[in-house]
PyMOL commands that place a pseudoatom at each C-alpha (Angstrom):
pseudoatom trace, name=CA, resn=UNK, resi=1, chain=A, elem=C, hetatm=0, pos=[3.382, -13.285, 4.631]
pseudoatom trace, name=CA, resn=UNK, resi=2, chain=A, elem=C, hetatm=0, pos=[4.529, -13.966, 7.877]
pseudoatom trace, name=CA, resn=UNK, resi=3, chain=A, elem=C, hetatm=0, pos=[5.133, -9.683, 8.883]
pseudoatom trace, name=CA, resn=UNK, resi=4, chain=A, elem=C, hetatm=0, pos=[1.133, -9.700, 8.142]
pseudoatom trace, name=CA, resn=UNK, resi=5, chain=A, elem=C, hetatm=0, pos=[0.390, -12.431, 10.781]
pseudoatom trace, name=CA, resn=UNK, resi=6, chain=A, elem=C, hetatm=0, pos=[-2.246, -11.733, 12.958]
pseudoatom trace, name=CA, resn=UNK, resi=7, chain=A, elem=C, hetatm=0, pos=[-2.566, -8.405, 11.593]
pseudoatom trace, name=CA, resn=UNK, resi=8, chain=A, elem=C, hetatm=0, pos=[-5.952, -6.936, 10.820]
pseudoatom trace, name=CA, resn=UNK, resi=9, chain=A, elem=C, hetatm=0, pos=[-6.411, -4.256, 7.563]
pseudoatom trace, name=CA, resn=UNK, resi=10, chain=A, elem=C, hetatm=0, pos=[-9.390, -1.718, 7.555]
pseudoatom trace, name=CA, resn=UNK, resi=11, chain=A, elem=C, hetatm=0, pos=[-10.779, 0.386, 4.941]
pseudoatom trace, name=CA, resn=UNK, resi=12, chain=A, elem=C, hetatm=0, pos=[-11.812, 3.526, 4.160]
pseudoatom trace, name=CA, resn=UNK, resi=13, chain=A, elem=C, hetatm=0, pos=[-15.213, 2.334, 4.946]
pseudoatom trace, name=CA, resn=UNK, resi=14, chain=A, elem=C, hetatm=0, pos=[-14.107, 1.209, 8.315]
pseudoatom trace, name=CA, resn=UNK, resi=15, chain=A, elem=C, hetatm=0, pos=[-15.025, -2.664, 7.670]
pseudoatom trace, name=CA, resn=UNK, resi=16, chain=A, elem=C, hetatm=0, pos=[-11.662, -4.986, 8.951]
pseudoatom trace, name=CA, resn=UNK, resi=17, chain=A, elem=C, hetatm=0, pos=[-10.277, -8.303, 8.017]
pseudoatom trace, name=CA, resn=UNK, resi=18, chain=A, elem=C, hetatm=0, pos=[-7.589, -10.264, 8.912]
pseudoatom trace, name=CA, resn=UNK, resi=19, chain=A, elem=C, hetatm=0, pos=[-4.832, -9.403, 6.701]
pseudoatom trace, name=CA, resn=UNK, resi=20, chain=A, elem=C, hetatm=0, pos=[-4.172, -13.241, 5.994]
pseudoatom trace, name=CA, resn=UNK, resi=21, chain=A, elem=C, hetatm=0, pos=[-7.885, -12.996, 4.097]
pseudoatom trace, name=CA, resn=UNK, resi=22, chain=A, elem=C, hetatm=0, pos=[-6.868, -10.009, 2.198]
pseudoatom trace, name=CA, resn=UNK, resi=23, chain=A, elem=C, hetatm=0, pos=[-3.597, -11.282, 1.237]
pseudoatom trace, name=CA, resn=UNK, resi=24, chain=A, elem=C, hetatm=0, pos=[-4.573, -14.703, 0.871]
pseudoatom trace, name=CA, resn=UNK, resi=25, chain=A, elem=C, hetatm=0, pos=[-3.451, -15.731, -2.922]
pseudoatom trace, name=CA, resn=UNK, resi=26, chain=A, elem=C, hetatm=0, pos=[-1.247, -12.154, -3.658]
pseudoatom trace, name=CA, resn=UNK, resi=27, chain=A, elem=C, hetatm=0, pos=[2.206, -12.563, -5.187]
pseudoatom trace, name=CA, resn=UNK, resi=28, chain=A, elem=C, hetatm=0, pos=[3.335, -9.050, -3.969]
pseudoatom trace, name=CA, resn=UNK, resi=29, chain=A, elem=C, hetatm=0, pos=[2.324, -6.883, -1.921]
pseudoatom trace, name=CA, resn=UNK, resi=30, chain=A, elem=C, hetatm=0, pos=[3.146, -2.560, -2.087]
pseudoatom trace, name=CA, resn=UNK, resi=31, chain=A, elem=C, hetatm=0, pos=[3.323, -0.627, 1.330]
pseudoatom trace, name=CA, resn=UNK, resi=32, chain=A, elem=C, hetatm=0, pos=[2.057, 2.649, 0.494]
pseudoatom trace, name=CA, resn=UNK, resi=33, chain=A, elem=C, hetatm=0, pos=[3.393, 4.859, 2.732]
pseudoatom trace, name=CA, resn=UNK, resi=34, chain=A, elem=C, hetatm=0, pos=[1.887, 8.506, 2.836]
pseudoatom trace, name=CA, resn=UNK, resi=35, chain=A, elem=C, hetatm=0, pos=[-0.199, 11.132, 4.412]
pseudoatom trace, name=CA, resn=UNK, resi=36, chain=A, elem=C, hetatm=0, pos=[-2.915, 13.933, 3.465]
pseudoatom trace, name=CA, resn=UNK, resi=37, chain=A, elem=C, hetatm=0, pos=[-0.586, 16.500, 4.468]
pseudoatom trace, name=CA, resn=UNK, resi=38, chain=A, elem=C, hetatm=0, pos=[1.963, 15.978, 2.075]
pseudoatom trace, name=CA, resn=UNK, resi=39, chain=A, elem=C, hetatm=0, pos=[1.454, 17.289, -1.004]
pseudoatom trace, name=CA, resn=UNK, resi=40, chain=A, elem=C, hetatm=0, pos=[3.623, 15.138, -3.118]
pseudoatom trace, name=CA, resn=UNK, resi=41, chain=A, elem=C, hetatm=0, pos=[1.622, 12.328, -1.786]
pseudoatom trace, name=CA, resn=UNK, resi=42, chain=A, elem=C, hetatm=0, pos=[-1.651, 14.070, -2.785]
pseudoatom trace, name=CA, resn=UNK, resi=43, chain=A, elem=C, hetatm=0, pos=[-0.083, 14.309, -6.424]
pseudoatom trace, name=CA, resn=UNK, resi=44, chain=A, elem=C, hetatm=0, pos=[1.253, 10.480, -6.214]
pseudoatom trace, name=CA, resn=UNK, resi=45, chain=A, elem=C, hetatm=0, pos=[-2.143, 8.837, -4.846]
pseudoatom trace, name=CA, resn=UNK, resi=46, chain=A, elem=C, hetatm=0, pos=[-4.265, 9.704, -7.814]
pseudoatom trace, name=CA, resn=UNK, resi=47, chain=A, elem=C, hetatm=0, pos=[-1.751, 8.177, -9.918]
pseudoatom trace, name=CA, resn=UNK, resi=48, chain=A, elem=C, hetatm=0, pos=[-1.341, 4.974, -7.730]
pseudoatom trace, name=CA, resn=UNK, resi=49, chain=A, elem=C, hetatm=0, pos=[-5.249, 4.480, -7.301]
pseudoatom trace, name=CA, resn=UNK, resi=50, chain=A, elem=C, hetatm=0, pos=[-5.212, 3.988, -11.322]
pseudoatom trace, name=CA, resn=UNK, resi=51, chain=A, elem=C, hetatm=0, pos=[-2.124, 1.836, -11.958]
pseudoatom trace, name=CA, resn=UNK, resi=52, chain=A, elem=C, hetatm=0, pos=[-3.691, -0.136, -9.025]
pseudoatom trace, name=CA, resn=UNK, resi=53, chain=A, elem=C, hetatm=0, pos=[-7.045, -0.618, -10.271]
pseudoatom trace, name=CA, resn=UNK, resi=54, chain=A, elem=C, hetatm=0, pos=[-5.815, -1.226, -13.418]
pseudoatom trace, name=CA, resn=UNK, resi=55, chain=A, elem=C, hetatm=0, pos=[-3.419, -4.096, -12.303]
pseudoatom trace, name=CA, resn=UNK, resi=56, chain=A, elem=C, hetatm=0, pos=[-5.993, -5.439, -10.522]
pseudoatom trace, name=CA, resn=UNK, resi=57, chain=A, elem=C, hetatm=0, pos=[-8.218, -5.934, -13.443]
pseudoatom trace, name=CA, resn=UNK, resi=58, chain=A, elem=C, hetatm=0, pos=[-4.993, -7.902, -15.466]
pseudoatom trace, name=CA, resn=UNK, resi=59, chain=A, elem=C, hetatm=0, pos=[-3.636, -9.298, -12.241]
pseudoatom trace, name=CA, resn=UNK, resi=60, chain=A, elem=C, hetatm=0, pos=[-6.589, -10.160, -9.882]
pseudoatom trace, name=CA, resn=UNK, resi=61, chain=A, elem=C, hetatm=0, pos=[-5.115, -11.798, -7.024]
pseudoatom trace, name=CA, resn=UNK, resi=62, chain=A, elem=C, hetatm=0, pos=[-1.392, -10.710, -7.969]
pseudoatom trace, name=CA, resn=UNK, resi=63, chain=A, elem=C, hetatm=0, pos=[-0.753, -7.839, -6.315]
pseudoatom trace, name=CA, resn=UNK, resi=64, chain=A, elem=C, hetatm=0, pos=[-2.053, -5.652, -3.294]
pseudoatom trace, name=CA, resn=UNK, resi=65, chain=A, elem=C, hetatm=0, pos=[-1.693, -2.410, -1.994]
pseudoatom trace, name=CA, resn=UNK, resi=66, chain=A, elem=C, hetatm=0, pos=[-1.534, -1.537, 1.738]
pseudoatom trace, name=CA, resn=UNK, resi=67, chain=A, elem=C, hetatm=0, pos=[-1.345, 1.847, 3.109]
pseudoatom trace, name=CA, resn=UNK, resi=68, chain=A, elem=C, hetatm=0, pos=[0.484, 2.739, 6.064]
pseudoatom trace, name=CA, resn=UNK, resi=69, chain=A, elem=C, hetatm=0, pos=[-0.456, 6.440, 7.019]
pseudoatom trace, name=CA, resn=UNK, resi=70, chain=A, elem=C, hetatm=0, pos=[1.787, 9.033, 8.333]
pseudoatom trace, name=CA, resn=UNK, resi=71, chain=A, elem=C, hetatm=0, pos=[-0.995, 11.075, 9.041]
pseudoatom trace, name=CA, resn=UNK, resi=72, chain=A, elem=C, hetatm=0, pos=[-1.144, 13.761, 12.074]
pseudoatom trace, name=CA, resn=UNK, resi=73, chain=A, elem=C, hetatm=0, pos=[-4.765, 11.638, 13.288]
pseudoatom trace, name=CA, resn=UNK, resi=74, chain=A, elem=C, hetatm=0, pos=[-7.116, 8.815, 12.474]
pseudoatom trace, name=CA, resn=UNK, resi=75, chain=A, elem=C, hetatm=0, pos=[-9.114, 11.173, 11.304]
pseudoatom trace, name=CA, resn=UNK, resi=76, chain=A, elem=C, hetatm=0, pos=[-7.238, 12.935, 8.453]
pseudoatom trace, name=CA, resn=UNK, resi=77, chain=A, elem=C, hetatm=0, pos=[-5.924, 9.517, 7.457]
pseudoatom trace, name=CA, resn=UNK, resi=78, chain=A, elem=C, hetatm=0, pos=[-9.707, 8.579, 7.332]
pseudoatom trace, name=CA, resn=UNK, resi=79, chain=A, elem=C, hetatm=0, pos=[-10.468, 11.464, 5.086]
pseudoatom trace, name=CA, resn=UNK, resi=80, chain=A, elem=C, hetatm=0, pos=[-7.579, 10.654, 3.167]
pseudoatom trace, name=CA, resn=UNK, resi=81, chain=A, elem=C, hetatm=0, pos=[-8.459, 7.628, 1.793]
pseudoatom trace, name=CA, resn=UNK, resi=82, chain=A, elem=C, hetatm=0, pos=[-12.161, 8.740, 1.169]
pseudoatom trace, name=CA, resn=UNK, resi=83, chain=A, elem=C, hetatm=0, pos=[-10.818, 11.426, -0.924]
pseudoatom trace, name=CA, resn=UNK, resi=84, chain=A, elem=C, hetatm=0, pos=[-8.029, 9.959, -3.184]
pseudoatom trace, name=CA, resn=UNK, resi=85, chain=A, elem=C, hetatm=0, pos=[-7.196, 6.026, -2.340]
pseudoatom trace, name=CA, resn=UNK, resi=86, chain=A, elem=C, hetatm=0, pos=[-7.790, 3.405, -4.118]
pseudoatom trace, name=CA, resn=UNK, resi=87, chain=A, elem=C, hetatm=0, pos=[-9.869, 0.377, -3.093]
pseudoatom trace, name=CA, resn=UNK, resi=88, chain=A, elem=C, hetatm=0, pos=[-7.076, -0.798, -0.799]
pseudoatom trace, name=CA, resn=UNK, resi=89, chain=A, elem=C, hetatm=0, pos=[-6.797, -2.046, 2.853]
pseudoatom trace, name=CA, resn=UNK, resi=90, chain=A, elem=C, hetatm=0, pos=[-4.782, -0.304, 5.660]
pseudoatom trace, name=CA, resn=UNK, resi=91, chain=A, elem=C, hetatm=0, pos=[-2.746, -1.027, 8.629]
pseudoatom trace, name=CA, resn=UNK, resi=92, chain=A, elem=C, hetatm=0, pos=[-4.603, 0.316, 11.429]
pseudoatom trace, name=CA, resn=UNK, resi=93, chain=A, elem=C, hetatm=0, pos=[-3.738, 3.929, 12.613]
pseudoatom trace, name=CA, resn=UNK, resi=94, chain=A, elem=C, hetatm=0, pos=[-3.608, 2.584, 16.294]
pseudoatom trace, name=CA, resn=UNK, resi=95, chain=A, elem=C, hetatm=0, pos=[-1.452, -0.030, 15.365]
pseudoatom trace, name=CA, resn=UNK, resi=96, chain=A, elem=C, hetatm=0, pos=[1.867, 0.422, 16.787]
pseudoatom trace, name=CA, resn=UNK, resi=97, chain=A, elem=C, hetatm=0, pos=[3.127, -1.785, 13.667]
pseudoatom trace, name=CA, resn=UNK, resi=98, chain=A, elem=C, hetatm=0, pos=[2.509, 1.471, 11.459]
pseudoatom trace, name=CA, resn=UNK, resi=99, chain=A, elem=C, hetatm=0, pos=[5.314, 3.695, 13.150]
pseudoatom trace, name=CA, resn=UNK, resi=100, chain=A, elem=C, hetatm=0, pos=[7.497, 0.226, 13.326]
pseudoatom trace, name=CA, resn=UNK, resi=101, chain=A, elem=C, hetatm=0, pos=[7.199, -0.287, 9.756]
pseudoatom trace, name=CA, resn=UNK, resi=102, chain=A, elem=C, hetatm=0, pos=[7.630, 3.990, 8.668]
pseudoatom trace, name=CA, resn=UNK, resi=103, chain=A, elem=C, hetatm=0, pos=[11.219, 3.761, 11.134]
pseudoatom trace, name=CA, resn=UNK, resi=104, chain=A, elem=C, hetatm=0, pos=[12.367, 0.982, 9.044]
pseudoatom trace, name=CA, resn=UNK, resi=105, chain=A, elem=C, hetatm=0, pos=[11.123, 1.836, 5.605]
pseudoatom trace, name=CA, resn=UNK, resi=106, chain=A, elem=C, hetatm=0, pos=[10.673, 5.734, 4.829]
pseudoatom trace, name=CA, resn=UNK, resi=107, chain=A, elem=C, hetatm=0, pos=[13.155, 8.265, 4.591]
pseudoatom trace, name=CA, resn=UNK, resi=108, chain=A, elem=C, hetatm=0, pos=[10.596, 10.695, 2.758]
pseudoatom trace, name=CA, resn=UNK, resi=109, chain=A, elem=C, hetatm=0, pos=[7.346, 10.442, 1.600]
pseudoatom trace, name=CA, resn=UNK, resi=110, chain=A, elem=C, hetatm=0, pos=[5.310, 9.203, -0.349]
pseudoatom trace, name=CA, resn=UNK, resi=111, chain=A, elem=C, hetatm=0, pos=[7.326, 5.835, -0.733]
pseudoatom trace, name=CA, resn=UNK, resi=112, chain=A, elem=C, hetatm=0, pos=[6.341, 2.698, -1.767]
pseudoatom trace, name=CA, resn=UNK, resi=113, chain=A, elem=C, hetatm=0, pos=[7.911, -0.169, -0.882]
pseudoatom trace, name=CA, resn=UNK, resi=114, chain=A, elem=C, hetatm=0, pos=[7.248, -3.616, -2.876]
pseudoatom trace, name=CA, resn=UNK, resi=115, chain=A, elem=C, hetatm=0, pos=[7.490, -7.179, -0.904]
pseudoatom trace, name=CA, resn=UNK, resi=116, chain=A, elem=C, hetatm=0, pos=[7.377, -10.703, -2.608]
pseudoatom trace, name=CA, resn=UNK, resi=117, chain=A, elem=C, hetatm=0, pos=[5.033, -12.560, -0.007]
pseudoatom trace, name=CA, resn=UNK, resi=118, chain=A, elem=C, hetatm=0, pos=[7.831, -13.943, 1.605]
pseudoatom trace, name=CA, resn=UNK, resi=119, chain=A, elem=C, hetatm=0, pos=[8.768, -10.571, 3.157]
pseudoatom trace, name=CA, resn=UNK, resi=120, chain=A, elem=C, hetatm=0, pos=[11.662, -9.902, 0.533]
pseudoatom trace, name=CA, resn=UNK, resi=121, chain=A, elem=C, hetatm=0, pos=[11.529, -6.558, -0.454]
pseudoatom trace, name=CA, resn=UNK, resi=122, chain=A, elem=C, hetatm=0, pos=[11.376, -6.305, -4.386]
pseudoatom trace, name=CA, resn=UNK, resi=123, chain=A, elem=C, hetatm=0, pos=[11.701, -2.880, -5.254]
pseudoatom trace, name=CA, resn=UNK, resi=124, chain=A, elem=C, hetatm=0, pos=[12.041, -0.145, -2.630]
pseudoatom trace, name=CA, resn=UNK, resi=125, chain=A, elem=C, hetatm=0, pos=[11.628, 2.604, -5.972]
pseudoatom trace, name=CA, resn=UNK, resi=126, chain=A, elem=C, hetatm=0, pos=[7.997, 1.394, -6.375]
pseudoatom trace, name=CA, resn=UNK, resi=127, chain=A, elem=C, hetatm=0, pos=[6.920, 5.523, -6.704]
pseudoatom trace, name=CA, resn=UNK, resi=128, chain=A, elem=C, hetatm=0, pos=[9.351, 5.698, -9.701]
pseudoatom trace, name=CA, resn=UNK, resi=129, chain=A, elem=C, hetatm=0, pos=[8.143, 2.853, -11.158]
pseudoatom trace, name=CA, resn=UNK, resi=130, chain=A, elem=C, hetatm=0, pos=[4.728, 3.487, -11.482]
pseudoatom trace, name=CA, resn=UNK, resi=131, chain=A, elem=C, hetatm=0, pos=[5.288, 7.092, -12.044]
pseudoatom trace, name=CA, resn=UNK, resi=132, chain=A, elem=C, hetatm=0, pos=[7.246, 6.131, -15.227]
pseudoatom trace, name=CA, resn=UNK, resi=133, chain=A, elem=C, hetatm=0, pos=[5.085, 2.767, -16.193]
pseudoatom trace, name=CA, resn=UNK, resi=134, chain=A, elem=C, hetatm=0, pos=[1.796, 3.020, -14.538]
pseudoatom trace, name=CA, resn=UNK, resi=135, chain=A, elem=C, hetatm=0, pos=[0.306, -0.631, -13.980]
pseudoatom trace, name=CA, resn=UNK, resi=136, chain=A, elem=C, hetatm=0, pos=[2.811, -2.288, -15.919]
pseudoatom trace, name=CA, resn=UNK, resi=137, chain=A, elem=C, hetatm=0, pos=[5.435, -1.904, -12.614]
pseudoatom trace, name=CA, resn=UNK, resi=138, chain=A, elem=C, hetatm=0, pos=[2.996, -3.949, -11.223]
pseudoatom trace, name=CA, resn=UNK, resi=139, chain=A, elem=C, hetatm=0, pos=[2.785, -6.783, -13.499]
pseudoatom trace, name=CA, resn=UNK, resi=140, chain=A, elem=C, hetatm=0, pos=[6.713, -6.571, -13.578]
pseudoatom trace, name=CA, resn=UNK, resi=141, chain=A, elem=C, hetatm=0, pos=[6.829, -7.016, -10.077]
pseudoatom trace, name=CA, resn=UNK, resi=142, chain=A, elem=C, hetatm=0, pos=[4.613, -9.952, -10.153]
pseudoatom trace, name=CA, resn=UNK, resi=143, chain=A, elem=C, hetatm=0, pos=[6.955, -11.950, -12.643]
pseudoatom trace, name=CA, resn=UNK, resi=144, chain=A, elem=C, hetatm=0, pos=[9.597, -11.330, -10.265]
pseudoatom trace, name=CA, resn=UNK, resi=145, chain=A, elem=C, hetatm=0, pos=[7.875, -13.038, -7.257]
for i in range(1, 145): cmd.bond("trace and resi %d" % i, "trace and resi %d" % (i + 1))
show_as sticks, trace
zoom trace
């Protein structure tokens, strides 16, 4: 995905690799935006982390999450995913790229935006849709990329 390029992901963990090796294979890939201090987004995560890991059992290489904090620090968005995330990669909280990306994208959080690898945005009510169908919005957005 060519708005990935040259990007490197981190996890909670703080281990990095190039997003091209992360998203090497996916068919779509969800921008998770969202921050500890929000508690709508505490609610939401839980329910995200299972629809994801889910999915990613029926779908392996499919679909990806990648969350772009709106955190106050590094640290809380650090402690963040520790506490609630699931086993997905992030844009670096230094990364200029994650305030580009929350101008262009968020209104409110926590949003979730879906992209077909090409950079076309798929659904931009990815929240709703797994609020209301869990990890089957994810193997619906799949089909459509």
């Amino acid at each position: 995905m060519d708005m990935f390029a040259g990007k490197t992901l981190i996890r909670a963990d703080g281990s990095e690799r190039p997003a091209e090796e992360v998203l090497c294979g996916v068919k779509v890939v969800a921008l998770y935006f969202s921050a500890h201090w929000c508690p709508p987004c505490r609610h939401f995560t839980p329910i995200l982390a299972d629809a994801y890991a889910e999915a990613k059992e029926a779908l392996p290489c499919g679909v990806e999450v990648v969350f772009v904090s709106l955190d106050h620090s590094e640290e809380d968005m650090v402690k963040y995913m520790d506490e609630c995330h699931g086993n997905w990669y992030a844009i670096k909280y230094e990364d200029p790229w994650r305030e580009e990306l929350a101008r262009k994208y968020v209104t409110g959080i926590p949003t979730l935006i879906v992209f077909k690898m090409d950079g076309t945005v798929i659904s931009s009510c990815g929240r709703e849709e797994v609020q209301d169908q869990g990890p089957e919005a994810f193997r619906q957005w799949a089909d459509k990329a």
